[in-house]
N, C-alpha and C positions, 0 to 999 in steps of 0.2 A: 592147874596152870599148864602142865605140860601136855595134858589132854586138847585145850584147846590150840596149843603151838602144834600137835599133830593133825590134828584137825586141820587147821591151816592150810599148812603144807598139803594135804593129801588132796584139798580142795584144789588149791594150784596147780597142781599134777595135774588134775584128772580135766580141768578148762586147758591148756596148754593144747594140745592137737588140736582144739576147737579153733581157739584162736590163729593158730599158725593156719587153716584150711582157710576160715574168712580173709588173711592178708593175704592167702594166695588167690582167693579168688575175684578180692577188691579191683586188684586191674580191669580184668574182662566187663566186670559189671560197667566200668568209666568204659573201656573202650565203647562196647555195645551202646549204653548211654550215649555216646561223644556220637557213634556210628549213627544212631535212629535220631539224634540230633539234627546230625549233619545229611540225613538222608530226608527228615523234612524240613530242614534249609532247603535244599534241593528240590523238592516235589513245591516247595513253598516259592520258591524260583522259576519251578516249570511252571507253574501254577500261575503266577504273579505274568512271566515271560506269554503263556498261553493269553492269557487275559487282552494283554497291550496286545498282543499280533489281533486277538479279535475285537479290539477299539481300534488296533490301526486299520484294520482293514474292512471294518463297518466305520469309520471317519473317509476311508479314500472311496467306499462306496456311494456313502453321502455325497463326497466331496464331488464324483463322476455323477451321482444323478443331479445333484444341485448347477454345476455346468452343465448337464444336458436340459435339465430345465431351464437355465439362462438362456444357452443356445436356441431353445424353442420359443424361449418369449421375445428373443432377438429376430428371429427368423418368423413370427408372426407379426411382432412389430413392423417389421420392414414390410411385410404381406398389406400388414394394416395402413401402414403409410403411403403403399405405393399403391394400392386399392382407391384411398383416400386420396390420391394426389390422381390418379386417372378419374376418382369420381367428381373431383372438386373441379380435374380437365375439361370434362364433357358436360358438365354442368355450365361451367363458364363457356363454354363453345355454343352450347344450345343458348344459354342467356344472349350471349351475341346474334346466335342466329336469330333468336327470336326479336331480340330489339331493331335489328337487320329491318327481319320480316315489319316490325311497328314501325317500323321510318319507310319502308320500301311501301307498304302500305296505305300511307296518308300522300306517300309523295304522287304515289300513282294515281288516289283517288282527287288531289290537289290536282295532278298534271291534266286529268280525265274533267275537270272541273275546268282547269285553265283554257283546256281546248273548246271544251262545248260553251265556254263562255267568248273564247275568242271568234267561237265559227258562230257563235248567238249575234255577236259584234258585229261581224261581217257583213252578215246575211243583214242586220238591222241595217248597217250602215248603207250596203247596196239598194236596201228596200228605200230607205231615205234618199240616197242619190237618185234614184228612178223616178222616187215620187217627187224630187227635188228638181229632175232634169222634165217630168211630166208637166209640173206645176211651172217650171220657169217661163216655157213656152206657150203658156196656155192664155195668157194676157197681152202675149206681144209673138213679134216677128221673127221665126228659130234662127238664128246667126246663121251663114251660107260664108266655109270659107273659099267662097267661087270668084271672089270679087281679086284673088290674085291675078285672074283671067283677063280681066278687066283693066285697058290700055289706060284709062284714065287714072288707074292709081299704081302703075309702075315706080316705086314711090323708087327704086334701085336706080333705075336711067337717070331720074328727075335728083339724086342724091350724087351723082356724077358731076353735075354743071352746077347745083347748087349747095356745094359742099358744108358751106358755111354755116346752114339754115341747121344741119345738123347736129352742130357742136354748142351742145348745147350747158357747157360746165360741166363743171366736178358735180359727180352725185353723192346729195347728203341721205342717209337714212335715218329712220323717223327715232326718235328718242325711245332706247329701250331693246334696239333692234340691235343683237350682238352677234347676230350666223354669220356677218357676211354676203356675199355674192351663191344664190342658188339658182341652178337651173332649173326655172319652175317652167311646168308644159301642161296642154288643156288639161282639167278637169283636176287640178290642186286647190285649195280652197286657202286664200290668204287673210291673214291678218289684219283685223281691219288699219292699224296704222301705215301701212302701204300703197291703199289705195285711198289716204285720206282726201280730202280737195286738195291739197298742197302739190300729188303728183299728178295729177289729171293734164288729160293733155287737153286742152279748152278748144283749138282750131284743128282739128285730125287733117282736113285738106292742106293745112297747111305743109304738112309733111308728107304730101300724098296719098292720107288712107280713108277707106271706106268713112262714112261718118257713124258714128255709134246711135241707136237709137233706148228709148225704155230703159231700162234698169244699168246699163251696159255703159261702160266709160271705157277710152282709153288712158292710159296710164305709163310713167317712166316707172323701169325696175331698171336702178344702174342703166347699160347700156342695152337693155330690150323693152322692148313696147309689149304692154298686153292688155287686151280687153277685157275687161274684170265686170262682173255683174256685184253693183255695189250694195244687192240687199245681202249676200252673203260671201263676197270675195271669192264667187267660184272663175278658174280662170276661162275664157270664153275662146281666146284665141292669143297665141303667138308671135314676135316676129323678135329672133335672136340678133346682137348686135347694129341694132338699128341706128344708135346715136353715136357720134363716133367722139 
C-alpha cells in the first residue's frame, strides 16, 4: 500500500513542470490562434472588399458602356429618323413634282388640243363663211351699200318732216329672247326668232330705204333697221337708231 502512495506521489512530481510549461504556454498558442484568426478575417475582408471594388467597377463599366450604347442607338436613331424624314421629304417633293408634271401634262396636251381645235373651228368656220358669202351671191344680186348715195333714199332728211312715220311703238322681243338690246353689225348671224315675219319691215320705201330683193328682208331690231338674209340670219346691212 505504501508502495503504491509512493508511487503516486513521485508520478505528480515528475508531470508538474510539464504541466506548469503547457499553462504557460496556453496563452500565446490563443493569441497566435486569435492573431491568424483575425489576420484572415482581414485578408477575408480584403478579399471580400477587393471583390466588390471589381464588381463595382466592372458594374460602372457596364454601366458606361451600356449608356454609350444607348447614346449610340440614340444618335443613330435620330440619324435614322432625320434620314427618313429627308427621304420620306424628297420623296413627297418628287411625288408632287411628278403629279405636277401629270396634271401639267394633260393640261398642255388638253390646251394644245383646245387650240388646234379651236384654230380647226376657225378656219372651218371662215371656210363656211367664204363658201357661205360665195354661195349667197351666186343666185342673186350682191347687196351694194351705195344706195346711201342715192338722193332718193335720204331716209335722215325725209325722217325730219315726217317724224311721226318713225315712231313706231315700244319694241317687243320674240319669246325666249332674254340678252336684251345688242349691237349687232354686218356679217353676225342671227336667230331665227328675230327675223321671224312678225319683224319684217313689209314697205322699206316707206321709210325711205333701198327695197330688199332674193333671200334678203328688212327687219326692226329694237330701234335699228337691218337687212337680214332670211335663209340663214346672216346680217347684210345696218342702220343704228333708225326708229325713234
Amino acid at each position: 500500500m505504501r508502495h503504491f502512495i509512493l508511487a503516486g506521489l513521485m508520478a505528480a512530481t515528475a508531470f508538474t513542470p510539464i504541466a506548469t510549461a503547457m499553462a504557460a504556454q496556453l496563452p500565446n498558442y490563443q493569441i497566435e490562434r486569435r492573431d491568424k484568426a483575425n489576420q484572415d478575417k482581414a485578408n477575408q475582408r480584403d478579399h471580400t472588399r477587393s471583390d466588390n471594388n471589381r464588381r463595382a467597377t466592372t458594374r460602372i463599366a457596364d454601366r458606361n458602356d451600356r449608356r454609350g450604347d444607348r447614346s449610340e442607338r440614340r444618335v443613330d436613331r435620330r440619324d435614322n429618323q432625320r434620314n427618313w424624314r429627308e427621304t420620306r421629304h424628297e420623296n413627297r417633293h418628287d411625288a408632287r413634282r411628278d403629279r405636277r408634271d401629270d396634271r401639267h401634262n394633260p393640261r398642255i396636251v388638253r390646251r394644245d388640243d383646245r387650240h388646234e381645235n379651236r384654230r380647226d373651228w376657225r378656219e372651218n368656220r371662215r371656210d363656211d363663211h367664204r363658201n357661205r358669202v360665195a354661195n349667197r351671191w351666186s343666185d342673186q344680186r350682191r347687196w351694194s351699200h351705195n344706195w346711201r348715195n342715192d338722193r332718193r333714199y335720204d331716209w335722215r332728211n325725209y325722217r325730219q318732216t315726217h317724224r311721226h312715220i318713225y315712231r313706231s311703238g315700244r319694241y317687243y322681243a320674240p319669246r325666249g329672247w332674254n340678252h336684251g338690246y345688242s349691237r349687232f353689225s354686218v356679217g353676225i348671224y342671227l336667230g331665227g326668232p328675230l327675223y321671224s315675219r312678225n319683224y319684217w319691215i313689209d314697205d322699206p320705201w316707206y321709210y325711205r330705204l333701198p327695197p330688199a330683193y332674193g333671200s334678203m328682208r328688212w327687219i326692226r331690231y329694237y330701234d335699228d333697221a337691218l337687212l337680214i338674209d332670211i335663209r340663214d340670219g346672216y346680217v347684210v346691212d345696218v342702220i343704228y337708231n333708225f326708229f325713234d
